[in-house]
C-alpha positions in Angstrom: -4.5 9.7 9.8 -6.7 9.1 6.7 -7.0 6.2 5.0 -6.5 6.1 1.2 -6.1 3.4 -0.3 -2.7 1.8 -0.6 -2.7 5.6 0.5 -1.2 7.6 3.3 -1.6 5.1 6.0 -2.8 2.4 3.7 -5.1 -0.6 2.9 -7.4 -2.4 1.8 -13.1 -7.9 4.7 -15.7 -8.5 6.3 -15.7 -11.9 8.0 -17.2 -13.3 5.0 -14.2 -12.9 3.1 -12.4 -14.9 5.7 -14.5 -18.4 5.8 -15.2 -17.5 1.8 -14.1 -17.9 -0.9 -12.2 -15.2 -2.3 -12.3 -14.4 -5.9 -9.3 -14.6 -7.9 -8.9 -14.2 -12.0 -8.6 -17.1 -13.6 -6.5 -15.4 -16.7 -3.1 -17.0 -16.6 -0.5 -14.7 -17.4 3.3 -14.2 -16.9 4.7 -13.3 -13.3 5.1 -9.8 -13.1 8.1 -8.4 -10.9 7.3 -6.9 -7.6 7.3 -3.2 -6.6 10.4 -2.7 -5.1 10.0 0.8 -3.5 13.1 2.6 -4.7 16.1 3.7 -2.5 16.1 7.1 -4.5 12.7 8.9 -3.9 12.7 10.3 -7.4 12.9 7.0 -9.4 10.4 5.9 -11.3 7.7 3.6 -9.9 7.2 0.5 -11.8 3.6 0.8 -13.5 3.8 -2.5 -16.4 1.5 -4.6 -15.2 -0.2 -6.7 -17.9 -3.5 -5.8 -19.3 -5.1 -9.3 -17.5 -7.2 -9.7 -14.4 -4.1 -10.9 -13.0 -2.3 -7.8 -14.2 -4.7 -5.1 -12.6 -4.7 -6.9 -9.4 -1.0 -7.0 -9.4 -1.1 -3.5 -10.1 -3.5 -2.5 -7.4 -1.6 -4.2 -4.6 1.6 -2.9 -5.8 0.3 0.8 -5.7 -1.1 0.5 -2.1 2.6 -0.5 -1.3 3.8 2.2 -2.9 2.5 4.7 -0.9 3.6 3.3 2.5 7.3 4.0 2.3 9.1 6.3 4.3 10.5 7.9 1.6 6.5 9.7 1.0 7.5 11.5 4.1 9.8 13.6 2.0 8.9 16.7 0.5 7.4 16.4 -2.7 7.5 12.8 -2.5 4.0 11.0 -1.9 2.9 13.9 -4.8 5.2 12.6 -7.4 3.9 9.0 -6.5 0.2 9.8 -6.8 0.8 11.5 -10.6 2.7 8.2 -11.4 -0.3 5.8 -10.7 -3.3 7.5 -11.1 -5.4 9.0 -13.9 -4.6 12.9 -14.2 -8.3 13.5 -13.6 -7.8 11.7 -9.9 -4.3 12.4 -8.7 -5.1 16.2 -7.4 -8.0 14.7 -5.3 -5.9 11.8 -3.8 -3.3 14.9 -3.4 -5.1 16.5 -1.7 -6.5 13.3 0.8 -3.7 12.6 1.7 -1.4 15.7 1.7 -3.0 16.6 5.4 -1.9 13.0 6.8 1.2 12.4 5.4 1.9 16.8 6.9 0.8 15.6 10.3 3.3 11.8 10.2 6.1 14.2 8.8 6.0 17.1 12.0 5.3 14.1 14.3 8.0 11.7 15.6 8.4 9.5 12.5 8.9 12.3 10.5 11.5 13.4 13.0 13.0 10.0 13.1 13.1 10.0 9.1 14.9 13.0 9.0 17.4 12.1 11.5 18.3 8.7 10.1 16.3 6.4 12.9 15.7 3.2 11.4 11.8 3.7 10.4 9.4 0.7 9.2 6.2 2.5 7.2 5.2 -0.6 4.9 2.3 -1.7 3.5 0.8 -5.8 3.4 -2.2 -6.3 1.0 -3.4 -9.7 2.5 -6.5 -10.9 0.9 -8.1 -9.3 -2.9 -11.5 -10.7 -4.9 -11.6 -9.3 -8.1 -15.2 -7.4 -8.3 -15.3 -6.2 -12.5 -12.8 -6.7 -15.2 -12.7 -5.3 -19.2 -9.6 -4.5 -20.7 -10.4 -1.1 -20.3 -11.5 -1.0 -16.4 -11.1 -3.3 -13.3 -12.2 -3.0 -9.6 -10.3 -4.5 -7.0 -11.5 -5.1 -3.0 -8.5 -5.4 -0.7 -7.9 -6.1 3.0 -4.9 -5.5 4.5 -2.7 -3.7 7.0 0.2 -1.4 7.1 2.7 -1.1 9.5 4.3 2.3 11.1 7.1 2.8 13.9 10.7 3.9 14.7 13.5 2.3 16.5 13.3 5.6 18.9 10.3 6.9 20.2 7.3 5.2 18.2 6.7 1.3 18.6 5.4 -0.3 15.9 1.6 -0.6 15.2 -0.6 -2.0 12.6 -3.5 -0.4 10.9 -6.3 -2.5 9.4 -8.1 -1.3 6.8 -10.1 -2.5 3.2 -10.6 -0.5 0.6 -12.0 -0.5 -3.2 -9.9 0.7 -6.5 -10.7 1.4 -9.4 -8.0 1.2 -12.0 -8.4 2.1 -16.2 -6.2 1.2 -19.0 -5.1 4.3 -20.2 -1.8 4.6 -21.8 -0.5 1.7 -21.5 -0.8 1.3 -18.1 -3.4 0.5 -15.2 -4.1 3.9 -13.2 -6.0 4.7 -10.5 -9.2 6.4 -11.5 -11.1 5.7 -7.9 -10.3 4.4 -4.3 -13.1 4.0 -1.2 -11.3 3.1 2.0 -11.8 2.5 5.6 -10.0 1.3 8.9 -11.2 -2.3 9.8 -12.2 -4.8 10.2 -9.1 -5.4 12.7 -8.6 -8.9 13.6 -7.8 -9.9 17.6 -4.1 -10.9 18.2 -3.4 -14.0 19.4 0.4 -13.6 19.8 1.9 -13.4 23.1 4.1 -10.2 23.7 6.8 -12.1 25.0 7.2 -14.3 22.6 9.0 -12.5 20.1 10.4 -9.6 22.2 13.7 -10.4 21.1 13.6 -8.5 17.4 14.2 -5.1 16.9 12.8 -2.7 14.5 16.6 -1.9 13.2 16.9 -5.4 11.9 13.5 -5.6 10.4 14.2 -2.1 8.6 17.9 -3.2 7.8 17.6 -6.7 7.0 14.4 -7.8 5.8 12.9 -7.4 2.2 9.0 -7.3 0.9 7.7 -10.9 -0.6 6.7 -10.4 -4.3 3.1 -9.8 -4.9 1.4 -12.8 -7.0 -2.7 -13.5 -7.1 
């Protein structure tokens, strides 16, 4: 599975980033409302995200989450996503990134399991962000993060590390994607016992649970 940004299988340091400081905007600006990943594949993705440091990181982390949805495992889907949050010049090569992963998750057994109803968790967590450039007309953002794939079927849940680099440019009216560098890792150890939280189940994580907001 290739990693894309927020993309496909998602996200976004180094140790460094860890026992350092991590750079944050120091613009204060309004809250802006999280991405909620819409129940119907074709609504529209909410791109107004202020034109602030704040605003472009906002966007960035709301865009990785975007793309790790089950829903993108529908036909057309993850497509109609791309065009909505990146620069015209960019979306047919992240089209064409990601079109052979998200092909190979939709013939495999998630894509099964999403066609036949089984509760499926694909979501993305940005984690950790420094701001690396801001202008009002361009921002790069450095993210570290995970995203999480499974069924309640045949595929227990894993977690894929990865950190990645966007580039985003005011254009519009809106913060699009006009770059995105990406890579698995670093992956952190787990210190959490298997046992001791055997008792959840994927259905009630899919069916009950909702996505904190995103706020730098």
């Amino acid at each position: 599975m290739r990693w894309v940004l927020v993309a496909g299988a998602l996200v976004l340091i180094a140790l460094a980033f860890a026992v350092g400081r991590i750079s944050a905007p120091t613009e204060n600006t309004k809250s802006n409302p999280p991405l909620n990943v819409p129940a119907n594949a074709d609504a529209e993705i909410n791109t107004r995200y202020a034109r602030s440091p704040a605003g472009a990181v906002l966007a960035a982390g709301a865009y990785q989450r975007a793309f790790a949805d089950p829903s993108v495992l529908k036909p057309g889907v993850m497509e109609n996503r791309i065009k909505a949050v990146t620069t015209p010049e960019y979306a047919p090569r992240m089209i064409e990134a990601n079109t052979p992963g998200t092909d190979r998750l939709m013939k495999g057994p998630v894509g099964r399991g999403v066609r036949e109803g089984v509760p499926t968790a694909y979501f993305a967590v940005p984690v950790v962000y420094r701001l690396l450039s801001y202008t009002p007309e361009r921002a790069q953002i450095q993210s570290w993060g995970f995203t999480i794939l499974g069924n309640a079927a045949t595929v227990e849940p894993a977690a894929y590390f990865g950190t990645a680099t966007t580039e985003l440019v005011w254009q519009n009216g809106r913060w699009k994607i006009a770059s995105t560098q990406g890579a698995f890792g670093p992956t952190p150890q787990t210190r959490t016992p298997r046992e001791g939280a055997e008792g959840f189940e994927l259905q009630d994580l899919a069916r009950d649970f909702t996505p904190f907001g995103l706020a730098p």
